[in-house]
C-alpha positions as CSV (number, residue, x, y, z in Angstrom):
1,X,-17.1,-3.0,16.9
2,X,-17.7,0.6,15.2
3,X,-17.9,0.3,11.1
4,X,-18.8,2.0,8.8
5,X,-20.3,1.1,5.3
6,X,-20.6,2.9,1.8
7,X,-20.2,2.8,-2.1
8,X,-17.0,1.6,-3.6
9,X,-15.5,3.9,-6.2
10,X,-15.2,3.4,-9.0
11,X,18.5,-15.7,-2.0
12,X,18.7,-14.8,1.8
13,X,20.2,-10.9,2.2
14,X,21.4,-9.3,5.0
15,X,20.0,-5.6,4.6
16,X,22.1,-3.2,5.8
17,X,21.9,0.8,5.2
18,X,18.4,1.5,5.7
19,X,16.7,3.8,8.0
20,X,14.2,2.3,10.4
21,X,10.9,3.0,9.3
22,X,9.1,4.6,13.0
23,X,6.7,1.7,14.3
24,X,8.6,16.6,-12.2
25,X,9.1,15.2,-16.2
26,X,10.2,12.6,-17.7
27,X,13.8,11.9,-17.2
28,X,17.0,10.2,-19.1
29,X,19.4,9.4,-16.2
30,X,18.2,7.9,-13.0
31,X,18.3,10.2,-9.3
32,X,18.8,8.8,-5.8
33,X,20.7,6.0,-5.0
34,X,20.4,3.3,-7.6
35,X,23.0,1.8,-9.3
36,X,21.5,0.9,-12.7
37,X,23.1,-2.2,-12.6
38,X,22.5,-6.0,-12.7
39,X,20.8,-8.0,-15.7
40,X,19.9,-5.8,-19.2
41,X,16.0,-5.3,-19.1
42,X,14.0,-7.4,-21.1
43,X,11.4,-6.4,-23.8
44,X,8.5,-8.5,-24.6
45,X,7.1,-6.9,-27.0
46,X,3.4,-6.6,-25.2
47,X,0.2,-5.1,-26.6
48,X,-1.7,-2.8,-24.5
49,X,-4.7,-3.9,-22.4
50,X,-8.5,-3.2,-22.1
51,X,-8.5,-2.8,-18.4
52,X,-4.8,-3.1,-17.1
53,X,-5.9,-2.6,-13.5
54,X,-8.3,-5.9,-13.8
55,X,-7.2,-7.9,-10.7
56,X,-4.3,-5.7,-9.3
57,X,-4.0,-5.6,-5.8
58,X,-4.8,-1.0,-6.0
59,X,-8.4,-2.7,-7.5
60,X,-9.0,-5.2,-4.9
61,X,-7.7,-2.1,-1.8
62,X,-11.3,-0.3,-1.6
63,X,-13.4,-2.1,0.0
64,X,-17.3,-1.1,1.0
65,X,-16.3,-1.0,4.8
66,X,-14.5,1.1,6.9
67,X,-13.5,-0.4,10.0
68,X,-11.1,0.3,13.0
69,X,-7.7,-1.5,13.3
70,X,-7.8,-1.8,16.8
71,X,-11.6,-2.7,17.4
72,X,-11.1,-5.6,15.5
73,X,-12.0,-8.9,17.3
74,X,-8.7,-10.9,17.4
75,X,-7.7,-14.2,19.8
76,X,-6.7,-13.4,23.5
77,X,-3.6,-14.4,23.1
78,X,-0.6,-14.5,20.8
79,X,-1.2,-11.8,18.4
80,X,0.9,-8.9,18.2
81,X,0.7,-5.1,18.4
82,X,1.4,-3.9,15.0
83,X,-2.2,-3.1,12.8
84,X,-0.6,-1.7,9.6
85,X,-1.0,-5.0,7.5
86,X,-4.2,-5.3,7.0
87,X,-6.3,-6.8,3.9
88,X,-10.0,-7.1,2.9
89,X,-11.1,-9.8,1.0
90,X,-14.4,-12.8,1.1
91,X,-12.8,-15.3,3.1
92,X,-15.6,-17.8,3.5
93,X,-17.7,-17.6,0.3
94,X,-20.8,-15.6,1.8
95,X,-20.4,-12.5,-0.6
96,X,-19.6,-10.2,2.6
97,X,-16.1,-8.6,3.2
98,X,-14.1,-10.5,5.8
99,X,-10.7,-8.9,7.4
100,X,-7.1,-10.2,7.7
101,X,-4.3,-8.6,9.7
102,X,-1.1,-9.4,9.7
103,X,0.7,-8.3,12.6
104,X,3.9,-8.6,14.4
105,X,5.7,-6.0,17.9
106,X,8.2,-2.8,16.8
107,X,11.6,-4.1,18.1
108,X,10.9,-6.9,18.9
109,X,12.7,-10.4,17.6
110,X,10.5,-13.5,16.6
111,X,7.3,-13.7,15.2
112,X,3.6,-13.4,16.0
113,X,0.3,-14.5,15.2
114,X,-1.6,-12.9,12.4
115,X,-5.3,-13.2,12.3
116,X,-8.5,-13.4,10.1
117,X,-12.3,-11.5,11.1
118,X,-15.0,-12.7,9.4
119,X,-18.1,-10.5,8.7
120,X,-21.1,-12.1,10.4
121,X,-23.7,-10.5,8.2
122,X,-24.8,-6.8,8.5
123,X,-20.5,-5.9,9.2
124,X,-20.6,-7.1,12.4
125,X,-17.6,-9.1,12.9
126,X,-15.8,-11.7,15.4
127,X,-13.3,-14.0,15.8
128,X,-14.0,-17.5,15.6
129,X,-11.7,-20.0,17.2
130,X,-12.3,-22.5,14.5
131,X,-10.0,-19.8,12.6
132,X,-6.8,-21.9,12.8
133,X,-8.0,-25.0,11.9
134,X,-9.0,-23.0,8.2
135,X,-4.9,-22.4,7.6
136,X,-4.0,-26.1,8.5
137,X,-3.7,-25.3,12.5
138,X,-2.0,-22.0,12.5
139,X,-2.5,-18.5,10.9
140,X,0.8,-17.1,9.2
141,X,3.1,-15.5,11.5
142,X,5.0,-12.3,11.0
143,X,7.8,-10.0,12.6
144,X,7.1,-6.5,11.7
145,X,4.5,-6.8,8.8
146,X,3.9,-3.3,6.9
147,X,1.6,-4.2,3.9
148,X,-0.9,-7.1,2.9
149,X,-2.6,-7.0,-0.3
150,X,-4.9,-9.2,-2.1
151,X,-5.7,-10.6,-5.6
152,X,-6.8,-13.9,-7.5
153,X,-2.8,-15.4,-7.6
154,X,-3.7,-19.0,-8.5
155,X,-6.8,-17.7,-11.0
156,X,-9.4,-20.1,-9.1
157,X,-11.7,-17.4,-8.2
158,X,-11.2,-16.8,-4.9
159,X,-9.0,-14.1,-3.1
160,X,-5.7,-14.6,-1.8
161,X,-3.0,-13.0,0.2
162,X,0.5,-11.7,0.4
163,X,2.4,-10.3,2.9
164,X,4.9,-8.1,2.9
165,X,7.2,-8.3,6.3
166,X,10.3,-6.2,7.0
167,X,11.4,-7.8,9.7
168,X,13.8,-6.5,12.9
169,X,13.1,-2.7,12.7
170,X,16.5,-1.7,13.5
171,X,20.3,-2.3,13.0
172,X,21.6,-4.9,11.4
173,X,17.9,-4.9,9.4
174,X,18.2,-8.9,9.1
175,X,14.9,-8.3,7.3
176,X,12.1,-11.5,6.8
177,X,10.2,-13.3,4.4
178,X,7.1,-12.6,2.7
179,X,4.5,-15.0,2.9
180,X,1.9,-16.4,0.1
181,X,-1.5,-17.1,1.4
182,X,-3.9,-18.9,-1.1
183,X,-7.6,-19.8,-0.5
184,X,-8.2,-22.9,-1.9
185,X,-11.8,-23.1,-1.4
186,X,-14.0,-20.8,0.5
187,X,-12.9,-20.5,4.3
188,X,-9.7,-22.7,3.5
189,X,-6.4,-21.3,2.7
190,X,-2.7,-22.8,2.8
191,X,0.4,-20.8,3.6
192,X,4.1,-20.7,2.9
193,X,7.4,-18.6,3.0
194,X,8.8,-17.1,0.3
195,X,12.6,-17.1,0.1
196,X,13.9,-14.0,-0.4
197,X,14.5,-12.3,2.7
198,X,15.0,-8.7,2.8
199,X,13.7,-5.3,4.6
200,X,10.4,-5.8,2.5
201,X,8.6,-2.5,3.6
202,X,6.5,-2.5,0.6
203,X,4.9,-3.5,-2.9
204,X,2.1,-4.4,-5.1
205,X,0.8,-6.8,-7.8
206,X,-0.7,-6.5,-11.5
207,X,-0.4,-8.3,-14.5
208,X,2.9,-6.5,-15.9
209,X,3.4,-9.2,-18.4
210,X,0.0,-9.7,-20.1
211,X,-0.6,-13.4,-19.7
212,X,-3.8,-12.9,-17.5
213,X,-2.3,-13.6,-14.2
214,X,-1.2,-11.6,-11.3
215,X,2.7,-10.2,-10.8
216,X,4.0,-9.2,-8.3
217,X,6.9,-6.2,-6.7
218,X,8.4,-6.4,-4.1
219,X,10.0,-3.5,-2.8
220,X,13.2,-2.8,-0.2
221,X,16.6,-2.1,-0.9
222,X,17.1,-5.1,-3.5
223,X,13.5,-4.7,-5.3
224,X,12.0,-7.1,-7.7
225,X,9.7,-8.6,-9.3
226,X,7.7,-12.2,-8.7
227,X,6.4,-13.4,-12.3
228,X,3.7,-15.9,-11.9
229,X,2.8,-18.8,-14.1
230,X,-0.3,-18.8,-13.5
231,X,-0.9,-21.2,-10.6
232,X,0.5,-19.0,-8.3
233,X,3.9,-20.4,-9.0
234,X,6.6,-17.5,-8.7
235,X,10.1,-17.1,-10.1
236,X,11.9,-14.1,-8.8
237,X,13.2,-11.5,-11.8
238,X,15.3,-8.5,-10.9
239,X,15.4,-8.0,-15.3
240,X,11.8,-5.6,-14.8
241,X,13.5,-2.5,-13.2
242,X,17.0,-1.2,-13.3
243,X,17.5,-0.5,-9.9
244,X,17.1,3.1,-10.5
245,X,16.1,4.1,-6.7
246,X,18.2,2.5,-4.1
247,X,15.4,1.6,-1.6
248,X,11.9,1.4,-2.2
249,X,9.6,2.0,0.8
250,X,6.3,2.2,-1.2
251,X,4.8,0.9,-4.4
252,X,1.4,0.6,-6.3
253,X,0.8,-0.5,-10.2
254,X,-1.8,1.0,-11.2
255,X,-2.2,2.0,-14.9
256,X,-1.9,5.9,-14.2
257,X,-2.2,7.5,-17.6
258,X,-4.5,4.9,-18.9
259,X,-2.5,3.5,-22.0
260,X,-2.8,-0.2,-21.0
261,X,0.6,-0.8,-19.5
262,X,0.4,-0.4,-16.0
263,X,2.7,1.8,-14.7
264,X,4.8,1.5,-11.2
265,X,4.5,4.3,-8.2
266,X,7.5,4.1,-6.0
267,X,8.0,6.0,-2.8
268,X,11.1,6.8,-1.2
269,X,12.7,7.7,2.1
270,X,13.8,11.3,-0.1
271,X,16.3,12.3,2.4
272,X,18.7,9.8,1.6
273,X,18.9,11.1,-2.1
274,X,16.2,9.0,-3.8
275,X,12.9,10.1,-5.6
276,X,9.2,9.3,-5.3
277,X,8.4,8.8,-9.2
278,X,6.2,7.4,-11.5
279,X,7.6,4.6,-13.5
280,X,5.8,4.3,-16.9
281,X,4.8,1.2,-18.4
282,X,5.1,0.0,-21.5
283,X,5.4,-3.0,-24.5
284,X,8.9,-3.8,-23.2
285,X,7.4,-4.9,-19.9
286,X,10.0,-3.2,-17.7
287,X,10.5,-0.6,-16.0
288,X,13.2,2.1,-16.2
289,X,15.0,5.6,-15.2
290,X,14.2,6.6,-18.7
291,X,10.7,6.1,-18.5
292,X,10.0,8.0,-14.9
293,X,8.4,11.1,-14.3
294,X,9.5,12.4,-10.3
295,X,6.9,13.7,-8.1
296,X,7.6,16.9,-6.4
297,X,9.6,16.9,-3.1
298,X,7.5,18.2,-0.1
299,X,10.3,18.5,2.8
300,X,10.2,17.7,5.4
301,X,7.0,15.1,4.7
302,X,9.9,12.9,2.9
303,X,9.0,9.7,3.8
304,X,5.7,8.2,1.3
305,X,3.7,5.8,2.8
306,X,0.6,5.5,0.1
307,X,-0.4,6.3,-3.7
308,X,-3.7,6.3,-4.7
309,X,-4.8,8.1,-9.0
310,X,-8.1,8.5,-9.2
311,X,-10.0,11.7,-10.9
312,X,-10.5,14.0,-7.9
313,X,-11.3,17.0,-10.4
314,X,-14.3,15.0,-12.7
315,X,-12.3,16.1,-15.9
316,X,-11.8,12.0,-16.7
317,X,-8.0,11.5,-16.3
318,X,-6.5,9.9,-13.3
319,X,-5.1,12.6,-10.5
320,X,-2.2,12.0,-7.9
321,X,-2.7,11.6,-3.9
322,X,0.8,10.8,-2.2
323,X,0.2,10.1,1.9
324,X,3.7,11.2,3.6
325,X,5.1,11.5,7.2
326,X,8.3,13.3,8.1
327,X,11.6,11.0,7.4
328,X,14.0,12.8,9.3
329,X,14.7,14.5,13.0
330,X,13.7,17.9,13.2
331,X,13.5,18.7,16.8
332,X,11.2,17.7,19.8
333,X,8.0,17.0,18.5
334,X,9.2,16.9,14.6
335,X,11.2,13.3,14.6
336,X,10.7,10.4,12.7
337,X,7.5,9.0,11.6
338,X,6.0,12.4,12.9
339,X,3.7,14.3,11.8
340,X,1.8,13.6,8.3
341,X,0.5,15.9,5.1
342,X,-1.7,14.7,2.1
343,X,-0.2,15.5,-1.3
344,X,-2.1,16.2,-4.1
345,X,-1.1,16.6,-8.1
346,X,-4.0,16.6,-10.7
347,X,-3.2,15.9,-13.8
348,X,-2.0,18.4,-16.7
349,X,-1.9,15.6,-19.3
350,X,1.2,14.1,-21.5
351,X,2.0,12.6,-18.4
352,X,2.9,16.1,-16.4
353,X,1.4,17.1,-12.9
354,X,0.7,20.1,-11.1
355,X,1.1,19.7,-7.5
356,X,-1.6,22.0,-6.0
357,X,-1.4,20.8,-2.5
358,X,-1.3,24.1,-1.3
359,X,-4.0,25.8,-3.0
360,X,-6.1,23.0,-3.1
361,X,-5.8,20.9,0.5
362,X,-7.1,22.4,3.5
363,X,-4.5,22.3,6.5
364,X,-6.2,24.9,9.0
365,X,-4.0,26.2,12.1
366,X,-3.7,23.7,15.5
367,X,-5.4,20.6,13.4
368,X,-4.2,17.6,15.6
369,X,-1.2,15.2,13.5
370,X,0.9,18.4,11.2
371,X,3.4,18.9,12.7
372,X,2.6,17.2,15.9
373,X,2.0,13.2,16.1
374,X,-0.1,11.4,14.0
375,X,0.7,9.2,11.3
376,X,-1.4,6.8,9.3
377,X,-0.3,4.2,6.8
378,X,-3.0,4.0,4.0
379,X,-5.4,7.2,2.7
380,X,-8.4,6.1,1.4
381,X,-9.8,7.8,-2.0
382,X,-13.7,7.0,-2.2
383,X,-16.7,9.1,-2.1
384,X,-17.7,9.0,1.5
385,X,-20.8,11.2,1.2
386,X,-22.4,10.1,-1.8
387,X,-22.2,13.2,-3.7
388,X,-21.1,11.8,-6.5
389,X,-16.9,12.8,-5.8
390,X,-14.2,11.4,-4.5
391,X,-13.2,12.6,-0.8
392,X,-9.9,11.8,0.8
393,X,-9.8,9.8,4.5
394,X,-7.6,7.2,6.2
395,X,-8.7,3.6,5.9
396,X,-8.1,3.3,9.4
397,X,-11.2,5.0,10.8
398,X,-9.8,5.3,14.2
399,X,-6.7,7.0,12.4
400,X,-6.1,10.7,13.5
401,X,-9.2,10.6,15.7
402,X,-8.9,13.7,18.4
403,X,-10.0,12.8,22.2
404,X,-13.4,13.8,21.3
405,X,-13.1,10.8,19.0
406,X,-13.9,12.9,15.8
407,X,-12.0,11.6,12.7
408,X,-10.5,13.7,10.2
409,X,-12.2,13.7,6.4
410,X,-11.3,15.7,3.4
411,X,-14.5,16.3,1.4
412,X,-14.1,17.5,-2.3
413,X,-16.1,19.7,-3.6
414,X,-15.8,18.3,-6.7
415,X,-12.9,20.0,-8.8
416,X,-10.5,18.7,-6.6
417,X,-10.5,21.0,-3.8
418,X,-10.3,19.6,-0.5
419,X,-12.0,20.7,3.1
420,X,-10.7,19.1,5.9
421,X,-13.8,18.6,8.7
422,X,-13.8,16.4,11.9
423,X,-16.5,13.9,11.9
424,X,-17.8,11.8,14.5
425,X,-16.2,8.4,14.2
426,X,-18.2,6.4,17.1
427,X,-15.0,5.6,19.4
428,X,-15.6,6.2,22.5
């Protein structure tokens, strides 16, 4: 298969009103379609850290490979269609980077197989049928899986997994459950279901409590959090946010203005009234309305399917890059899930961006996917041509590839302003 290799950069509910997902300044009152409600918001009292990010599943999502979804070796036979859930991590202990994919079929009830790729040595991978036998006889399964992400849940060492499903893309939304994957030695992992079933389109995991193990949120239309205690034991909390955006489609924690307290990037559906903001950490531990800043709007690209903050102008603070698709029908050719446009805010400071996607993003005339088609879940930030900046390209590197099979890149030329070129991906 084609890859590509380079340096790393730095209680069951029934969900109901959601749309099917398609296959600026701080604030005082909350936006959107939250109702502020449920359990007061704790505060415990936390002291900034070091290196917030250490061990947060944003850390652990750039890989030094670039591989393509559907090239990936797989079994024959019962996996299914869907190649959004995917998450890099060692799996056997050999130092390379192995790939899991979690899948599942758009519309389709019941679930299917996931499946793990293990890098042979020099990135070329395969599928081993021994594979099974590694989870206990059979990979986790999954409905409609949108988002796996990795980190050290258990604090043994080695990486684990957890996947976020959404379940039944469709009316009545029955939703599914997420499922915890923990290695428990090299090339050995165990499996189970969470039990919170929901429309879980989304979320992310950091330490937001400062006991040295990994939290997680988990987003849909009833987000929360999962606090660990340390051996991968989770309780579910719903005291960490206010509820303050009705339905959460996207998440990240990353610490964004670099304070130690990691901050929480939600993305929204916006045409059904909520807002894309930054939620800003702090001692209390929580997460709140009157801590938020919103990102800019940029109809009709509502719907926000990635966050990545990273300097993209070399000036040391930590920039903005929102991946959206069109969340709404706007004629033939402009539905749902149509289309795409890279957003990009660098940072002013005091916790204030300037959206300069327009000045500062190339979109030139005809290119293949605006306004048109194409669609890709996760933008990756990392410096693809070792000039010493960070350039902007799906992590799927089959992802907007024309029938030429040239891949789109957007190369910075390092204060932040981005070039769009086609580049010769290899598929043919």
């Amino acid at each position: 298969m084609r890859i590509e290799r380079f340096t790393k950069a730095t209680a069951v509910a029934t969900v109901l009103a959601l749309a099917a997902c398609g296959g600026g300044g701080n604030e005082t009152a909350s936006s959107g379609g939250g109702s502020g409600g449920g359990s007061a918001l704790v505060d415990l009292g936390l002291s900034p850290q070091a290196n917030a990010d250490a061990g947060s599943s944003y850390t652990n999502a750039a890989p030094d490979i670039r591989i393509s979804y559907y090239f990936l070796p797989h079994p024959p036979a019962g996996v299914g269609s869907l190649r959004d859930a995917v998450a890099y991590l060692d799996a056997d202990g050999d130092g390379d980077t192995d790939v899991f994919m979690a899948t599942g079929d758009y519309l389709l009830i019941g679930e299917t197989g996931s499946f793990l790729t293990f890098n042979t040595g020099a990135d070329i991978f395969a599928w081993q049928t021994a594979t099974p036998q590694a989870f206990g006889g059979a990979l986790p399964p999954a409905e409609h899986a949108r988002k796996s992400i990795t980190a050290d849940f258990n604090g043994d060492g080695l990486a684990d997994i957890f996947v976020f499903d959404h379940g039944f893309d469709a009316p009545p939304f029955p939703g599914a459950a997420p499922k915890l994957i923990l290695q428990t030695a090299p090339g050995t992992f165990s499996w189970t279901r969470m039990p919170d079933v929901g429309f879980h389109h989304g979320g992310a995991a950091a330490d937001i409590d400062h006991d040295g193990d990994i939290d997680i949120f988990v987003g849909g239309s009833d987000p929360f959090f999962y606090v660990n205690d340390g051996a991968a034991g989770f309780t579910k909390v719903t005291n960490r946010f206010d509820d303050s955006m009705g339905k959460v489609f996207s998440a990240e924690l990353i610490d964004v203005d670099q304070d130690g307290f990691v901050d929480l990037l939600l993305g929204a559906h916006e045409r059904d009234g909520d807002r894309t903001a930054i939620y800003w950490g702090s001692s209390t531990g929580a997460y709140s309305a009157a801590r938020r800043t919103l990102i800019p709007v940029a109809a009709p690209y509502g719907a926000v399917l990635d966050f990545d903050a990273e300097d993209l102008d070399g000036d040391g603070d930590r920039d903005l890059v929102l991946n959206r698709t069109r969340d709404g029908d706007d004629g033939p050719g402009l539905g749902f899930y149509m289309g795409r446009t890279v957003q990009v805010l660098l940072n002013s400071g005091n916790r204030q961006f300037s959206d300069v996607t327009a000045t500062h993003v190339d979109k030139p005339t005809g290119e293949p996917g605006f306004g048109g088609t194409d669609w890709f879940p996760w933008l990756r930030v990392q410096d693809i041509d070792a000039d010493g900046d960070l350039d902007l390209f799906p992590d799927n590197l089959a992802s907007g590839t024309s029938i030429d099979s040239t891949g789109l890149v957007y190369r910075n030329d390092g204060s932040g302003h981005f070039t769009l070129e086609w580049v010769d991906v290899g598929l043919r």
